[in-house]
C-alpha positions in Angstrom: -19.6 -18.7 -6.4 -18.0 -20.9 -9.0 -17.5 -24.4 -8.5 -13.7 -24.8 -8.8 -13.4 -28.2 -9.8 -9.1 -28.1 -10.1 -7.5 -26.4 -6.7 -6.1 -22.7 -7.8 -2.6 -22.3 -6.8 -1.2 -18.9 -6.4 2.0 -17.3 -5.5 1.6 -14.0 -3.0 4.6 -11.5 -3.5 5.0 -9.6 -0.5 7.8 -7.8 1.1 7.0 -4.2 2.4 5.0 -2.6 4.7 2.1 -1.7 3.2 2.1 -5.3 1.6 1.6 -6.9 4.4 -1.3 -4.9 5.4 -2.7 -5.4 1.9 -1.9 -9.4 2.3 -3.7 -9.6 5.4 -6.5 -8.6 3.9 -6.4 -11.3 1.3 -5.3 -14.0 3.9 -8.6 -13.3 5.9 -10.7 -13.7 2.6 -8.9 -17.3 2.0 -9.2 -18.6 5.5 -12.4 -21.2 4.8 -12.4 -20.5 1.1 -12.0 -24.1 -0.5 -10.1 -24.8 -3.6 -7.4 -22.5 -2.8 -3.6 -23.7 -2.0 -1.4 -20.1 -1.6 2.3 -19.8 -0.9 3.9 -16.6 0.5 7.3 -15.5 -0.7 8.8 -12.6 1.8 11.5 -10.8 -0.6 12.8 -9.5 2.3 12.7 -5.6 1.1 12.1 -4.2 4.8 13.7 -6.9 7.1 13.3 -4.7 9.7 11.1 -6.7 12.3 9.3 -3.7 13.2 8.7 -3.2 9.5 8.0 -7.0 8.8 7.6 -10.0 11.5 5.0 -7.9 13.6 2.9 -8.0 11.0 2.6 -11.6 10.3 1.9 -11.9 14.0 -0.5 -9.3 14.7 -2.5 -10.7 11.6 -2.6 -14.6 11.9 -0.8 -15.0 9.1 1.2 -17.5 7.9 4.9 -17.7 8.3 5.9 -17.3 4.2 7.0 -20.3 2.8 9.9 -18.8 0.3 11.9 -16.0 3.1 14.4 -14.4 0.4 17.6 -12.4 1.7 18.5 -9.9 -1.0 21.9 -7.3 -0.6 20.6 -4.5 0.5 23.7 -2.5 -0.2 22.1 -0.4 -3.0 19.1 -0.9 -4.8 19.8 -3.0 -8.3 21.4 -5.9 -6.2 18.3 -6.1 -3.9 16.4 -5.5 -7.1 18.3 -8.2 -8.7 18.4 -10.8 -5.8 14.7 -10.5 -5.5 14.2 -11.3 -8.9 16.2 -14.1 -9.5 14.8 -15.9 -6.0 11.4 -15.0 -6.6 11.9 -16.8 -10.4 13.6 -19.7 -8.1 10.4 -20.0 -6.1 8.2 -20.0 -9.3 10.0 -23.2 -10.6 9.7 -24.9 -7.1 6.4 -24.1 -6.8 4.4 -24.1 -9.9 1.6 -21.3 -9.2 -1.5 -20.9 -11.4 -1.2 -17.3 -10.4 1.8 -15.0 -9.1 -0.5 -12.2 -7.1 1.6 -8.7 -6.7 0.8 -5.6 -4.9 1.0 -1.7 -5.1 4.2 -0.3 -6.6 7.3 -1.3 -4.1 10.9 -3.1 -6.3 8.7 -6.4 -4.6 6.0 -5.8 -7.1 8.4 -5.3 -9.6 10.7 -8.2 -9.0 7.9 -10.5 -8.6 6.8 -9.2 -11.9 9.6 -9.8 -13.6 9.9 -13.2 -12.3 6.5 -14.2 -13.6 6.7 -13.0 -16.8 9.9 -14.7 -17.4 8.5 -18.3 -16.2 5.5 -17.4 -18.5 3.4 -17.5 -15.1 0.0 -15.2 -15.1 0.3 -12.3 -13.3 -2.0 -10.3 -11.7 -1.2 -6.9 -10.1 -3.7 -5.8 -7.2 -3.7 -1.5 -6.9 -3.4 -1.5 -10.9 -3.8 1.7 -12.6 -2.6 3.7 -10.3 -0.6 7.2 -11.4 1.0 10.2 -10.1 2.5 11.6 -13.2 5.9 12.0 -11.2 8.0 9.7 -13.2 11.0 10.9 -10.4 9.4 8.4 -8.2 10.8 5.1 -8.5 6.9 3.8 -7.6 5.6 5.7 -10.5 7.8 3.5 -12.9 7.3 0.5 -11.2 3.3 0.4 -10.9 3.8 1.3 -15.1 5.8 -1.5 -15.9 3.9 -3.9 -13.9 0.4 -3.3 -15.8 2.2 -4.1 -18.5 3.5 -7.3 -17.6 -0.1 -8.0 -16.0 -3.0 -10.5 -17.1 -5.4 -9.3 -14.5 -5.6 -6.3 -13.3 -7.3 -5.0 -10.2 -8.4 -1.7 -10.2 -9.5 -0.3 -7.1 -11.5 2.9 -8.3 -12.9 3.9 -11.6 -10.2 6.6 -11.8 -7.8 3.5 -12.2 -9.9 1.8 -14.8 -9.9 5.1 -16.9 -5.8 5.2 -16.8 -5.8 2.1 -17.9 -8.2 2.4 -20.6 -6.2 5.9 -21.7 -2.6 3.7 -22.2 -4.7 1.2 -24.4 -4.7 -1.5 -21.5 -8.8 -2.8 -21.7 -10.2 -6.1 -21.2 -10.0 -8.3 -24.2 -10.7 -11.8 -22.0 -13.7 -13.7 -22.4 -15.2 -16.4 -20.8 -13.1 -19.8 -21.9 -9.7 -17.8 -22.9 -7.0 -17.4 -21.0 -5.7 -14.6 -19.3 -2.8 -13.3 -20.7 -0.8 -9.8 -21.4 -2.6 -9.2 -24.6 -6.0 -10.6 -23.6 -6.1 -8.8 -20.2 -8.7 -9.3 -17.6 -9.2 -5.3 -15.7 -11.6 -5.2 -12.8 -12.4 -2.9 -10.5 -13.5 -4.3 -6.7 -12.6 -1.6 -4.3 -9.6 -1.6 -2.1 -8.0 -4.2 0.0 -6.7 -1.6 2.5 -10.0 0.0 2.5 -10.8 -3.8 3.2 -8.4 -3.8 6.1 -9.3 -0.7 7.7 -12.9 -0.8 8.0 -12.3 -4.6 9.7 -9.9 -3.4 11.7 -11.7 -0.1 13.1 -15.1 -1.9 13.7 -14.8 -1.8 17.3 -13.1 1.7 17.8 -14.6 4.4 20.0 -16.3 7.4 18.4 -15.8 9.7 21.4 -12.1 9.1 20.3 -12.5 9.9 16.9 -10.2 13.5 16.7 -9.5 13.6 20.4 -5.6 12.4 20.1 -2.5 14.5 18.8 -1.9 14.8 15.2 -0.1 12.0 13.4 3.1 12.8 11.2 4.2 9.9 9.1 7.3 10.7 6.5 9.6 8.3 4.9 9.5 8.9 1.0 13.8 9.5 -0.1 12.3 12.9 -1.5 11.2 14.4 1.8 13.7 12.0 4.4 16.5 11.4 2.1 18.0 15.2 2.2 18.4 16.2 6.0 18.1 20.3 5.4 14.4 18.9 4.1 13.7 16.8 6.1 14.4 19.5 9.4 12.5 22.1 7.3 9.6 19.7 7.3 9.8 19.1 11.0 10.6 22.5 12.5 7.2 23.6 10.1 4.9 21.1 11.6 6.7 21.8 15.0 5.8 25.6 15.0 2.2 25.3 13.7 1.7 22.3 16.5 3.0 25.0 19.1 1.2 28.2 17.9 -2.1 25.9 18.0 -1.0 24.3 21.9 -1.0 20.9 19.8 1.2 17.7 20.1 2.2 15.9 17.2 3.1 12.0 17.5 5.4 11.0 14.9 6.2 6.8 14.2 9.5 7.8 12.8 10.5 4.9 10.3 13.8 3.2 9.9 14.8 5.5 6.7 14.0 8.3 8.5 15.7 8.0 11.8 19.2 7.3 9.4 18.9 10.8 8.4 17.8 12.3 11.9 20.8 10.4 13.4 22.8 12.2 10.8 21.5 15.7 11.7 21.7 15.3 15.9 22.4 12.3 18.4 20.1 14.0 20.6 17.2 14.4 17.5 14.3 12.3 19.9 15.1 15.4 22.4 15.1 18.4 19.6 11.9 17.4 18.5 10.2 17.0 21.7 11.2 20.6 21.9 9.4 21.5 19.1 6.2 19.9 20.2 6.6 16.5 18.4 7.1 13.1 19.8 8.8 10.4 18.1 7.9 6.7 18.3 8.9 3.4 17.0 7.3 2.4 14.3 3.6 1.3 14.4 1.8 -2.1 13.9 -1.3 -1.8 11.7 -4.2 -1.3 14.2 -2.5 1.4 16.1 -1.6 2.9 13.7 -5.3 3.1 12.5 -6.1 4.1 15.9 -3.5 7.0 15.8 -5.2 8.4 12.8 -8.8 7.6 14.1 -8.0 9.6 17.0 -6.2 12.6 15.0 -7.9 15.3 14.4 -5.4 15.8 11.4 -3.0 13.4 9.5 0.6 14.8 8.2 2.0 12.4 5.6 3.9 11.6 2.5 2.5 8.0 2.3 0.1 6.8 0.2 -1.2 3.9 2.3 -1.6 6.1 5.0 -3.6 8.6 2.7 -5.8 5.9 2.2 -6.5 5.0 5.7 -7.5 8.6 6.3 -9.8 8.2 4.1 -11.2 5.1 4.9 -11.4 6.1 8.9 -12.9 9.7 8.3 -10.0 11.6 8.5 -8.5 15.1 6.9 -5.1 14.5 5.6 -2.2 16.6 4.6 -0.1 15.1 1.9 3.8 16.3 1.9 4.0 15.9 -1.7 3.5 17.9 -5.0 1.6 14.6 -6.7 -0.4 11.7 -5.4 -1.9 8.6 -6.9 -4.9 8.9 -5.1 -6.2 12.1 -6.7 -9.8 11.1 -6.1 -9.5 12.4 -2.5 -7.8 15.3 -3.6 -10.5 16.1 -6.0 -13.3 15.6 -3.1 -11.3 17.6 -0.7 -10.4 14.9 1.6 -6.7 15.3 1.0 -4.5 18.3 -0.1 -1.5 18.3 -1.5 1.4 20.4 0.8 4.7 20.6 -1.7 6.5 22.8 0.5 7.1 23.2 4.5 6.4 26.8 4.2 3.0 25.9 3.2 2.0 23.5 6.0 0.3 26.1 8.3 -1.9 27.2 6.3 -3.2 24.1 4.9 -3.1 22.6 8.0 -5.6 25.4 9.3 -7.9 24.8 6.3 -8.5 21.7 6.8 -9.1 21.7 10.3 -11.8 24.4 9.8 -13.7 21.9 7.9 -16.5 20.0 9.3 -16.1 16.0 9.4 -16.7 14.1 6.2 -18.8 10.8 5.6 -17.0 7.4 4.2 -18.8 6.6 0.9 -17.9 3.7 -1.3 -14.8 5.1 -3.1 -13.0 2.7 -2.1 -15.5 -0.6 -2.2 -17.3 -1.7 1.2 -15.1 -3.7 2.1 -15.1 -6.8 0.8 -12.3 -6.2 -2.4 -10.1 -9.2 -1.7 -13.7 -11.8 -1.6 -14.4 -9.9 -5.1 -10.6 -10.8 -6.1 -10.4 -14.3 -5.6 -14.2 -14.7 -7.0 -12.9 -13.0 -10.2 -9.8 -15.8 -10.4 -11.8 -18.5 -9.2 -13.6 -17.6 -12.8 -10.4 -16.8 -14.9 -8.8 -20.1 -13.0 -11.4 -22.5 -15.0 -10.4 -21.1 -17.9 -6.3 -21.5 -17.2 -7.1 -25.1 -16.0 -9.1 -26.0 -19.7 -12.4 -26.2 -18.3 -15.5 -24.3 -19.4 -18.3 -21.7 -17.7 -21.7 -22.6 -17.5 
C-alpha cells in the first residue's frame, strides 16, 4: 500500500437504500485504514426510517455529519434541494474527493455539486447501462460518468461501455485526475463486497428451503395500480398452483399504491398466497433470498444479491443493467405478468449455480480506496516512486 504522506479527505454521498448497503461496505474497508478522514452527507432521498436509520445501526456506521431535508413534494425540488446542500456541504468541508454511488437523483445531485465546486468526483457502479433511457436511473448513471474523474467499474462489461462512449483512462502516474484525464478501474462490486461478508455464517441446509421472495418498487411496475395487481395476482396463482408461499417486503412506494387499490390489500394478498412485510434490513433480507428457492424482483441491487448468494432470479423488467447474469443464465428478464409462470418454472428446473468472480471476491471497496490512496498523491502535488 502507498504511503499517504497528506491525510485524503473524502465526501460520501449517500441517501437511498441501496446506498447505504453499498456505504457500509466502504465504511468497513476504512475502519483501521490510516490517512483517511471521511464525512457522510445523508441527502435525505428515503427518509423513511425503515428505508434509512436502520441501516446506519445495523452497520456500525457513523451517524452522517451533513443530514439534508430536501421537499419531497415532486422530484426537481428534492432534486434541487439536494443539490444546492450537498454544494453547501462541499464549501464547509473541503473534500479531496466527493465519492457517489449507483444511479439514485443522490448520485446525481452530489454530482452536480462537485463538479460545480471543481471538486473530483468519483462515481462507484460506473458504466453501468440498460439502454432504457425511460428510466430516470438510466440518465442519471450517464450523466454522472460524465461529470466523473474516477470511475469504478465493477465488471469488464462496464469497462467496455465506457470505452464504447469514448470515456478511457488518460491519467498517469503524477497527473491529476480530472474529467478529461479520467482514471477507470475495474475492482469488483461493493455489494458483492457486502453480501458475501454478510452471509459467511448462514446455514447451507437453509439455502432454498424458505418461500420465495418478491421485491417490487420501480414507478414502472408500482406506480400504475392495474399493473401493479396484475403483477401480484400472477405471482399469487403460480405460488398457489405450485402449493408455494411468497413473502413480499412491500416498500413504502409500493404500499401508497396498494392502499390506493384496497384498505384491506395485507388481507387480499394473503389470499392469493403472498405475505406482505415491512420492509427489510440488509442481512435479512440476504437471508430471505438465501433461503428462496427463487427471487421475484424489479431491483437491481437485489439482482445482484442473487447472484452473489447463489440464487435464480426473475427480473420484472424488459432491460437490466446487469446483463452479465442474464447472459450466463442466472437472471431472466419477465416484461410481462402473463409471462411469470413460465419463467418461473424454468428456472426452478435448473440445478443450482456456483458464485464465480463476476463480481470481484470481495474485497472491491479495499481495491477502491488503494486506487485513491494512489490518485490522492497526485491531487496533493506529491510524486510515486
Amino acid at each position: 500500500m502507498v504511503d499517504v504522506m497528506k491525510e485524503t479527505h473524502a465526501m460520501v454521498i449517500v441517501g437511498a437504500r441501496p446506498q447505504f448497503v453499498k456505504g457500509a461496505a466502504l465504511h468497513r474497508a476504512l475502519v483501521g485504514r490510516q490517512g483517511w478522514k471521511t464525512t457522510w452527507v445523508h441527502t435525505g432521498q428515503h427518509h423513511d426510517e425503515v428505508l434509512s436509520e436502520q441501516f446506519f445501526a445495523e452497520f456500525s456506521m457513523p451517524a452522517p455529519d451533513v443530514r439534508l431535508h430536501p421537499d419531497p413534494s415532486c422530484r426537481a425540488k428534492r432534486l434541487g434541494d439536494m443539490m444546492d446542500g450537498i454544494q453547501r456541504a462541499i464549501l464547509a468541508h473541503q473534500p479531496d474527493w466527493v465519492l457517489v454511488f449507483g444511479d439514485t437523483d443522490s448520485t446525481l445531485a452530489g454530482a452536480w455539486a462537485a463538479v460545480a465546486e471543481g471538486v473530483p468526483l468519483v462515481h462507484v457502479e460506473a458504466g453501468l447501462r440498460s439502454g432504457d433511457w425511460a428510466m430516470p436511473e438510466e440518465v442519471n448513471r450517464v450523466l454522472v460518468d460524465r461529470m466523473s474523474s474516477v470511475l469504478i467499474c465493477p465488471t469488464d462489461e462496464s469497462v467496455e461501455h465506457l470505452r464504447q462512449e469514448g470515456i478511457e483512462q488518460r491519467w498517469n502516474p503524477g497527473m491529476k485526475p480530472s474529467i478529461s484525464a479520467p482514471v477507470v478501474l475495474k475492482t469488483g462490486d461493493v455489494m458483492h463486497d457486502n453480501a458475501l461478508h454478510l452471509s459467511r455464517h448462514f446455514c447451507e441446509k437453509d439455502r432454498g428451503c424458505g418461500p420465495v421472495l418478491l421485491t417490487m418498487h420501480r414507478p414502472s411496475n408500482v406506480d400504475d395500480v392495474t399493473r401493479l395487481v396484475s403483477w401480484l395476482q400472477a405471482a399469487g396463482q403460480w405460488a398457489q398452483s405450485q402449493q408455494r408461499r411468497i413473502c413480499f417486503p412491500v416498500h413504502p412506494r409500493t404500499e401508497h399504491s396498494l392502499t390506493l387499490w384496497s384498505m384491506t390489500w395485507k388481507e387480499a394478498l394473503r389470499d392469493w398466497g403472498i405475505d406482505a412485510s415491512l420492509p427489510m434490513g440488509a442481512t435479512e433480507l440476504l437471508r430471505s433470498i438465501h433461503g428462496a428457492p427463487l427471487v421475484l424482483t424489479d431491483s437491481g441491487g437485489v439482482q445482484k444479491e442473487c447472484y452473489s448468494l447463489g440464487t435464480r432470479c426473475l427480473v420484472l423488467r424488459d432491460t437490466t443493467e446487469w446483463r452479465d447474469q442474464i447472459t450466463r443464465g442466472h437472471s431472466t428478464l419477465v416484461p410481462e405478468p402473463a409471462m411469470l409462470a413460465k419463467a418461473a418454472e424454468s428456472m426452478l428446473s435448473l440445478d443450482r449455480f456456483e458464485v464465480d468472480d463476476l463480481y470481484g471476491q470481495g474485497n472491491a471497496a479495499h481495491s477502491i480506496l488503494e486506487a485513491l490512496e494512489r490518485c490522492g498523491l497526485s491531487l496533493h502535488g506529491e510524486k510515486l516512486d
